[in-house]
N, C-alpha and C positions, 0 to 999 in steps of 0.2 A: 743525653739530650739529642744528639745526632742519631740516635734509635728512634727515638720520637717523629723528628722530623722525618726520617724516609719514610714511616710508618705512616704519616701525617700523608704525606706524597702518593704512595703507593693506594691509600684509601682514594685519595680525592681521584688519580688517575683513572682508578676504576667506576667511579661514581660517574666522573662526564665522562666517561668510554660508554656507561650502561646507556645510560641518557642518551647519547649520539644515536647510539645501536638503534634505539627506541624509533626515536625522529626518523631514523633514515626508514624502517620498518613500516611508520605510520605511512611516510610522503610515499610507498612502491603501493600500499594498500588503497589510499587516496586516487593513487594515477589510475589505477585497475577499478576502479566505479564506472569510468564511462564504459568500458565492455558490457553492464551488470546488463545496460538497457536492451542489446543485441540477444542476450539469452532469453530462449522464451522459457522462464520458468512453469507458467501456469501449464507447459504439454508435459508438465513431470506428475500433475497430479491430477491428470482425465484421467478415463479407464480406455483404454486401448479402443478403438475402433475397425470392428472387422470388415475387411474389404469386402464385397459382396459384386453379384453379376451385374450387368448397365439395367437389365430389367427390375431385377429384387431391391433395388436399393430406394425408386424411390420414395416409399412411406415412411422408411427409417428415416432417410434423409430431412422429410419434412416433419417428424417428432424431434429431429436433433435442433433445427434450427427454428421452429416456430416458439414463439415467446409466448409465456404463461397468463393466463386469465386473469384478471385480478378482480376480485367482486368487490362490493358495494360497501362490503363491513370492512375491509382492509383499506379501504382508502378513506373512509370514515377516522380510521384509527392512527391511521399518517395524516392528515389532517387535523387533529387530536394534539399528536406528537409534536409537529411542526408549534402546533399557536401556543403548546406550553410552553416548550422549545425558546422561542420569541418571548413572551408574558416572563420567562424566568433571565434572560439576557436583559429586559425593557425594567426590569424591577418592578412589574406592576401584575396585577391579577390577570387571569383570561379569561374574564368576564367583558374586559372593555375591548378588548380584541375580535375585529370578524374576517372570517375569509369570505371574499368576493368570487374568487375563481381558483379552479386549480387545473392545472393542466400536464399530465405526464409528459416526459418527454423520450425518445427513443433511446435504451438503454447501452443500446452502441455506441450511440452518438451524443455521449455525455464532454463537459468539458472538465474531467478528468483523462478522458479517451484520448480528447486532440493533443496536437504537437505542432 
């Protein structure tokens, strides 16, 4: 019977030992989140940018940062997306749904962007 018991012991010790382990492990991982925002991950997956002379650079410069066209059919189709979008959250068809306006808005300056 006293085999039992230490055996009894000896299990449990280790059980809230792992558990502790665990907890302390999770709270070092938790505190280390606020660093994540300071890294900038997204420069790990551009392609490198070659330096270039003050003359030669500026037309690359202005393909790298000028924002993309977007025609007629593709805002049609977000537009589309959006009132199904809606008509399927509203539980109702999107027949009785109309858009009045729509308006892009600058893709920098989204309010995912801000802080």
């Amino acid at each position: 019977m006293a085999e039992w018991l230490e055996e009894g012991l000896v299990g449990t010790i280790n059980g809230v030992g792992t558990v502790f382990i665990v907890l302390v492990l999770i709270a070092i991982v938790i505190s280390l989140f606020k660093y994540i925002n300071k890294i900038n991950i997204s420069s790990f997956f551009k392609p490198a940018v070659k330096k270039t002379l003050p003359g030669e650079g500026s037309q690359t410069n202005d393909a790298i940062h000028s924002t993309p066209e977007v025609s007629e059919e593709d805002d049609a189709q977000l537009i589309a997306v959006i009132v199904a979008a809606i008509a399927a959250s509203l539980e109702t068809s999107s027949d009785q749904l109309q858009v009045r306006s729509f308006r892009r808005i600058n893709q920098t300056n989204t309010l995912w962007n801000r802080r």
